[in-house]
BADRENNU-190713 format. One record per atom (N, C-alpha, C, CB): x, y, z. Coordinates in steps of 0.02 Angstrom, whole numbers, plus 50000, padded with zeros to 5 digits. Glycine has a CB too. Layout:
<rs>
XYZ
...
</rs>
This chain:
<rs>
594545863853956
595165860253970
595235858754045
595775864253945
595075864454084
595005862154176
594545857754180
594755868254236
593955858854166
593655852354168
593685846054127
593145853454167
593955844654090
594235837754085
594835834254117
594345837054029
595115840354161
595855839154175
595365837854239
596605845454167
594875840654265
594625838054349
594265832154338
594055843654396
593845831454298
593395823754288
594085817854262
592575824754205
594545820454237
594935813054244
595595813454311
595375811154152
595375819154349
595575817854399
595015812554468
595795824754412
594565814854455
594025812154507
593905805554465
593255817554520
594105803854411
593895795154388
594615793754422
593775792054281
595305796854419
595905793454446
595565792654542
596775799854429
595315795754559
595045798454639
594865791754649
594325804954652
594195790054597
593655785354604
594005778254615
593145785654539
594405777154565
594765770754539
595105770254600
595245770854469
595565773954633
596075772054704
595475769854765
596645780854738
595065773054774
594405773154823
594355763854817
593535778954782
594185763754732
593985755654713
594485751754757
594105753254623
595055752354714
595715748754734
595835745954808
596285753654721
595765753154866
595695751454910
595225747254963
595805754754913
594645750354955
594125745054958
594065736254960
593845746754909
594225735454892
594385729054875
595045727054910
594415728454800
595535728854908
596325726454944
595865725155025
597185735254946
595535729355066
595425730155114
594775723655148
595325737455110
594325721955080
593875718055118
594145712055096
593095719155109
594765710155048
595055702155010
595415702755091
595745701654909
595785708055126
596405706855173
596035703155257
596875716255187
595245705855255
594745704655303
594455694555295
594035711455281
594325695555247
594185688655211
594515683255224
594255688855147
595415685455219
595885680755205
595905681155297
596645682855143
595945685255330
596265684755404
595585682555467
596655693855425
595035680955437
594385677255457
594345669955423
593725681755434
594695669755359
594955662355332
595405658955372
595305662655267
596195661555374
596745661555439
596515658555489
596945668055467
596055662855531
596045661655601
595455655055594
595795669455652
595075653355554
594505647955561
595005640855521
593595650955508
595825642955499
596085637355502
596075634955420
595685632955556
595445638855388
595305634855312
596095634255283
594725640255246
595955628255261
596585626155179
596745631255148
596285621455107
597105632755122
597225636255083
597565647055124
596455634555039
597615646255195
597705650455213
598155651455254
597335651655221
598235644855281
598625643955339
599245649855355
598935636855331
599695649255316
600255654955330
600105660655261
601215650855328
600685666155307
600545672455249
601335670255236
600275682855278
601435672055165
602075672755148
602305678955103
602215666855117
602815679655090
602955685455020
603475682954974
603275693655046
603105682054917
603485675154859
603355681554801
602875664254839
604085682154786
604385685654721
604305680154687
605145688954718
603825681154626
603895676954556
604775675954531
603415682054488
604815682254527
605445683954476
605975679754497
605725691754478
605985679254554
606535676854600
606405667454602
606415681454689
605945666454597
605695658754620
605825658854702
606215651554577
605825664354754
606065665354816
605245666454858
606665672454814
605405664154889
604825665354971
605005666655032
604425659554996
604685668455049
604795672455117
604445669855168
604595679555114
604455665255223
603735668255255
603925670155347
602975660455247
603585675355329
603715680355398
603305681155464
603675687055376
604025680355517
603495680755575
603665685555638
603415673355604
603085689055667
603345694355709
603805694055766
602885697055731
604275697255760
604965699455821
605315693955786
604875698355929
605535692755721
606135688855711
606255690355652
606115681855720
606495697455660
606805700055592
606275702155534
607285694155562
605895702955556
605365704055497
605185709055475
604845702055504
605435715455495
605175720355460
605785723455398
604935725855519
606425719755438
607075717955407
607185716455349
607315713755429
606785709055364
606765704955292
606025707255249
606735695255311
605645711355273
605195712655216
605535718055161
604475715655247
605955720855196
606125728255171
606785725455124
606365735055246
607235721855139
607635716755115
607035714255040
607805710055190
606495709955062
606225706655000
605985711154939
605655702455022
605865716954987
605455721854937
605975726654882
604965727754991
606735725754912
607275728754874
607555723154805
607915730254934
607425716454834
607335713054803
606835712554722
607245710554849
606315712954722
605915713454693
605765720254665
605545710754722
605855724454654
605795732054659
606375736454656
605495733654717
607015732154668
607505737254643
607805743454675
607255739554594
607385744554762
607295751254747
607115752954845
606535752654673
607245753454894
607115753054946
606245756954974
607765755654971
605875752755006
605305753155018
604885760055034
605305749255059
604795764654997
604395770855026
603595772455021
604705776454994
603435772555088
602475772955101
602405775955052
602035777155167
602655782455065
602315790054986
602085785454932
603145797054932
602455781154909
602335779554834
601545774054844
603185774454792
601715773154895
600935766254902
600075770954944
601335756654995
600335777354951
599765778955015
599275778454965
599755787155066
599125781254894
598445781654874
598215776954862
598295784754832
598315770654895
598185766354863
597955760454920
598735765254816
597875765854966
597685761955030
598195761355090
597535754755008
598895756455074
599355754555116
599405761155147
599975751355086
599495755655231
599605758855299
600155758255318
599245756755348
600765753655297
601135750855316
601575747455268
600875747955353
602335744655270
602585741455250
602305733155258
603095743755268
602015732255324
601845727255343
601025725955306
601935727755420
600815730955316
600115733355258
600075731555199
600025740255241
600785732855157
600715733255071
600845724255067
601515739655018
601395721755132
601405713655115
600675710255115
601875709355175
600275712055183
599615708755198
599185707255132
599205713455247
599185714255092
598815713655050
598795711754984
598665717155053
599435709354975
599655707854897
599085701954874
600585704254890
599365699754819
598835693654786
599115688454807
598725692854704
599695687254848
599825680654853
599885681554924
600415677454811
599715683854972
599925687255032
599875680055080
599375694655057
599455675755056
599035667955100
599215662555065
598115667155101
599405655055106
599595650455063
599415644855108
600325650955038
599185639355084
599335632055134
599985631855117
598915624055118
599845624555165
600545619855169
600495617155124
600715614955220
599915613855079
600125606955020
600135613254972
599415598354997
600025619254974
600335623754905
601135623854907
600055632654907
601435626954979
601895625454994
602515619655000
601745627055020
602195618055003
602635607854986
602615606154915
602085599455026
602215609654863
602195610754809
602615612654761
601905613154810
602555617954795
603035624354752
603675620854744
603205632554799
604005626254701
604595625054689
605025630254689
604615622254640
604675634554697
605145639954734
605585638754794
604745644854758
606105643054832
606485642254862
606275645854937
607015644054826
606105640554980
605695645455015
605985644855115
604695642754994
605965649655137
606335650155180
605955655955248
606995652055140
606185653555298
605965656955381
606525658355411
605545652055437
606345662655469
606965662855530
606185662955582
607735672255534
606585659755617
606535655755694
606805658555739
606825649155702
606595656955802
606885662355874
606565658155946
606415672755871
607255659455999
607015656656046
606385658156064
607345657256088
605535654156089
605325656656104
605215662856158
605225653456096
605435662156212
605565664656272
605855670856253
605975660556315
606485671956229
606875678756214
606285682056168
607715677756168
605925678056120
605475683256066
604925685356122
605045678855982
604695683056171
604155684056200
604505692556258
603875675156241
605305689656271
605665697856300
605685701756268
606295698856320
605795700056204
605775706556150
605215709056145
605965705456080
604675707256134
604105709856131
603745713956194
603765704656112
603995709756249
603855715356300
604295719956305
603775713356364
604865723256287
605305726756298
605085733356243
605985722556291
605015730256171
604695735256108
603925736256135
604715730956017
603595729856120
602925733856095
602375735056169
602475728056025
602595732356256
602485734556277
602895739356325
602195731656279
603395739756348
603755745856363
603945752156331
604215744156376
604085753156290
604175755056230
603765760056195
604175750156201
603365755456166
602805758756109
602225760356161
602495752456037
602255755856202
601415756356259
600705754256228
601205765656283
600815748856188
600245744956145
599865745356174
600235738756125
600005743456251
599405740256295
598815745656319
599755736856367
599055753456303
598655759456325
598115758556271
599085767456325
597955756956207
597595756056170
596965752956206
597895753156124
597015747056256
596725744756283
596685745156360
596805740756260
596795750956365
596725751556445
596035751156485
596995758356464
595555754656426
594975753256484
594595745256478
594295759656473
594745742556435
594695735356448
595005730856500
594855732956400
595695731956495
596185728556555
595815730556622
597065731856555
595695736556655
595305742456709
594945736456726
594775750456677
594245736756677
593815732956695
593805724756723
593535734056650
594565721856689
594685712356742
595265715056789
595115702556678
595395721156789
595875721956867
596725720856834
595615713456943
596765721756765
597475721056737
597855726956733
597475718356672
598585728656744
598835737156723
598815737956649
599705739356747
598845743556618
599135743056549
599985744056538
598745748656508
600255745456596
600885745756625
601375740856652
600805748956666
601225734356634
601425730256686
602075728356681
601055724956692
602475725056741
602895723656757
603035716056701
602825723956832
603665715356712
603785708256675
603225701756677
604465705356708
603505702156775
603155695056773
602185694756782
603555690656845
601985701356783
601275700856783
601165701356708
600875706556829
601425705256642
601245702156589
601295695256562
601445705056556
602015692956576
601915686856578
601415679556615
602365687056586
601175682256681
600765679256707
600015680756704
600985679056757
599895682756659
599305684356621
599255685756553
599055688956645
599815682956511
599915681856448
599245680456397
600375676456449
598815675456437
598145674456411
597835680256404
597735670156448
597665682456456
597245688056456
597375693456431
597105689456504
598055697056431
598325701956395
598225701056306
599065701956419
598365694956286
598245694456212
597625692356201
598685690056177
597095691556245
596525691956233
595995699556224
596375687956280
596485704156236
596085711656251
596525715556219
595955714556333
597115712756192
597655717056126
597865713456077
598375719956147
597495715256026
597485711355945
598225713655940
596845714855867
598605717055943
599315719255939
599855713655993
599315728255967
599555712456026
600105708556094
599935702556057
599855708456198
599345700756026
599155692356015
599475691955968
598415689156002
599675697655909
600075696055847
600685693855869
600175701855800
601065698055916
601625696855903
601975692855958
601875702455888
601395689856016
601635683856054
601355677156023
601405684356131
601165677155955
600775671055933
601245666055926
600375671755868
601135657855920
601625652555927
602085653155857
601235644955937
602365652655861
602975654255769
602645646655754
604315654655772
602325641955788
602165635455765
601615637655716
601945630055823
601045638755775
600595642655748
600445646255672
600655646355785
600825651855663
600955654555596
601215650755550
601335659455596
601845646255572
602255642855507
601505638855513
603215637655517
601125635655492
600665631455503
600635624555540
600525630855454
601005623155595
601205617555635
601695612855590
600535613455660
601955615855544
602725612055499
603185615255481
602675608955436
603795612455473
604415617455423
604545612255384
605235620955460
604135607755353
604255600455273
604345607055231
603315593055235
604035611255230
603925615955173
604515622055149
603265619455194
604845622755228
605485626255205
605995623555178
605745629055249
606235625555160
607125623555094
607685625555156
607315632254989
607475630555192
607915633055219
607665635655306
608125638355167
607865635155359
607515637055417
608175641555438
607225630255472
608205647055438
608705649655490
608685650655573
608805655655469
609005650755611
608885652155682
609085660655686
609405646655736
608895663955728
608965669455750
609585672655748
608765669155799
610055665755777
610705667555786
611235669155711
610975661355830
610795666355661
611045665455611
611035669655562
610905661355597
610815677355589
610505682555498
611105683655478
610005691955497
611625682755509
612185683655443
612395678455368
612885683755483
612035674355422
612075667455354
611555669655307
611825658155382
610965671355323
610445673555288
610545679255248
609965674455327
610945683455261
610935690755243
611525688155157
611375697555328
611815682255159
612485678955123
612075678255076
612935671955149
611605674555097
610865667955038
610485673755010
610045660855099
610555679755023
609855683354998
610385689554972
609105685655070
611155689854983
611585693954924
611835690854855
612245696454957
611655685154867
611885680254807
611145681354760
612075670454837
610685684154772
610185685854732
610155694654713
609535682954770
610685697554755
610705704654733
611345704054764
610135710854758
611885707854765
612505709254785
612475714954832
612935710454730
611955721354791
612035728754817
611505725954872
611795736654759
611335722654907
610665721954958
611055724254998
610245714954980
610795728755052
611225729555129
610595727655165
611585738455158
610485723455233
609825722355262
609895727655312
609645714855290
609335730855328
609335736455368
609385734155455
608625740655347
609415737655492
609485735355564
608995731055581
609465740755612
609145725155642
608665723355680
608395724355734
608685719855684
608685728755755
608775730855820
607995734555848
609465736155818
607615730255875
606925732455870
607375735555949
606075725855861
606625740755961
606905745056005
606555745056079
606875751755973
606835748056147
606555744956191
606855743256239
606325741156174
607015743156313
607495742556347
607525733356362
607395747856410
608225729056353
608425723156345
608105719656423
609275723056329
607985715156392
607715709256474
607985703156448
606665707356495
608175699756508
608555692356493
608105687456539
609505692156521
608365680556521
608185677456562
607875678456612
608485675556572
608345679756658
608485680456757
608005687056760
609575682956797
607775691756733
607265694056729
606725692356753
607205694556688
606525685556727
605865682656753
605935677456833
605565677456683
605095676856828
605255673756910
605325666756883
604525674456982
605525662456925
605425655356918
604695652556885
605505652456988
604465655756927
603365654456903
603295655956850
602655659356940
603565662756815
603605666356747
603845660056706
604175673356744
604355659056708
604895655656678
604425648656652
605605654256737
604115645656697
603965637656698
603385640356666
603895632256775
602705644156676
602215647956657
602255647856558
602365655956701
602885651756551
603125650656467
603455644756444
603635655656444
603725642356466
603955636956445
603665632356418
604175634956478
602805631456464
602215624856456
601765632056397
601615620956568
601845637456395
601295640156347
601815638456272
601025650256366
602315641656269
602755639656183
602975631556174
603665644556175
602765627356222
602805619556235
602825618156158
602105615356283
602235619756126
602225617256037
602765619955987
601505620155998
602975628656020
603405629355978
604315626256003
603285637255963
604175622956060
605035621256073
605045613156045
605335621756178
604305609856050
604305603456011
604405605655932
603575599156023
604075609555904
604045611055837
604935611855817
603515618555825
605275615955850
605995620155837
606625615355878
605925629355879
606395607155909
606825605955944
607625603655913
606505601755982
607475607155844
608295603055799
608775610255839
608325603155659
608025615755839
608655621755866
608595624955929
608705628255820
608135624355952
607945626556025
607585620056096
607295632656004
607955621056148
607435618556184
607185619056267
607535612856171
606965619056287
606725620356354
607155618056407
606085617556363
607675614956410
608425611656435
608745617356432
608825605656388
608695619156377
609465624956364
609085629756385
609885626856277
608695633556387
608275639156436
608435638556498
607505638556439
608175632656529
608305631256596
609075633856631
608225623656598
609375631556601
610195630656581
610315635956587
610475628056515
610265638556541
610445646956512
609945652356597
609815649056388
609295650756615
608995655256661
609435653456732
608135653956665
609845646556746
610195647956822
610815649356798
610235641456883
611205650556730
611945652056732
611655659856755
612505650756647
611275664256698
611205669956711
611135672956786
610745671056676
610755669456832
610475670056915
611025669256938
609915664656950
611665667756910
612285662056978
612745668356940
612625648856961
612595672156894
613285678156879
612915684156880
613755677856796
612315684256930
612205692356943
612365692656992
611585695856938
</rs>
């Protein structure tokens, strides 16, 4: 009886081993598809059948929010690793990457008929947030310190030297390139395909559209963490420096953002400190 109770434990062993494996070299496949641009890959999204609802998510604009939001959605039940570790997932952000529908073009997307929807964010403020969380903060950039060493970069840096080496920093941290990438970029250089675009300013409207599909939903905080930087923060050089790098995403977003109102917004801030 122990040994049948251990050999159909080590076939349950074997089978998760499988599982993972496979989740792990389809998630390699699809994000070497992604980056070479092929059809069929362009954005990742997270599309509940049940719902006829889509998601598609992008880093520092509410997204770990709205995954945890989609996944209560679909599941009933608020998101816990324990239940996914044998099975590979690293992450909440992990269990989305790897689903079966995790990759989509645009002409699938313009397709569908699902109800499908983004949030959007000034570029500039997402690019403060990110230095404030994932390099002040978390210290992403120590991952890569003896790389930076070697072209003369800190892994510590100040505002305007990450920003003035923005290239180079997301060239030597797969983590900084995720989450300073163009929101153009990811959405796949269109929003024809969304039903719905929210702005940043707007998750309460969003949080309305996505209780009318559950009532009991509460969306959890956004409040990524990290000490706040504004505008007037940066230097002038900084400032003009980002402005011409997210150039595609303020053309892409100009119904809601634009490089005027930055401007605008960076000398009110300078003229009331």
């Amino acid at each position: 009886m122990i040994r049948k109770r251990n050999i159909h434990s080590l076939h349950r062993r074997i089978r998760q081993q499988i599982v993972r494996l496979y989740l792990n070299i389809r998630h390699i496949f699809r994000l070497a598809a992604r980056k070479l641009g092929l059809s069929g890959y362009q954005v990742h999204q997270i599309y509940l059948k049940n719902l006829d609802l889509i998601y598609i998510p992008i880093p520092k604009n509410a997204c770990t929010s709205l995954k945890h939001a989609m996944h209560y959605l679909e599941y009933h039940e608020s998101f816990d690793l324990s239940n996914y570790r044998k099975y590979g997932y690293q992450s909440l952000h992990d269990f989305y990457n790897k689903q079966r529908d995790a990759f989509t073009g645009i002409e699938a997307l313009k397709k569908h008929n699902a109800f499908c929807f983004t949030v959007i964010r000034d570029p500039i403020d997402r690019f403060l947030s990110c230095y404030g969380n994932r390099v002040v903060q978390l210290g992403d950039l120590q991952k890569s310190r003896n790389k930076l060493d070697r072209i003369g970069l800190s892994s510590e840096p100040d505002l305007d030297t990450f920003a003035l080496n923005l290239v180079e920093y997301r060239r030597m941290n797969p983590g900084i390139r995720h989450h300073t990438e163009l929101q153009s970029n990811l959405l796949g250089g269109t929003l024809e395909y969304a039903d719905k675009t929210f702005p940043f300013e707007e998750l309460n409207s969003l949080q309305n559209m996505l209780n009318s599909y559950d009532s009991t939903l509460v969306m959890k905080s956004r409040k990524s963490g990290g000490p706040k930087f504004q505008l007037s923060d940066l230097s002038h050089s900084s400032l003009q420096f980002l402005l011409e790098f997210y150039k595609k995403d303020y053309e892409l977003f100009s119904e809601f953002y634009s490089s005027e109102d930055v401007l605008k917004r960076y000398r009110t801030e300078h003229s009331t400190k």
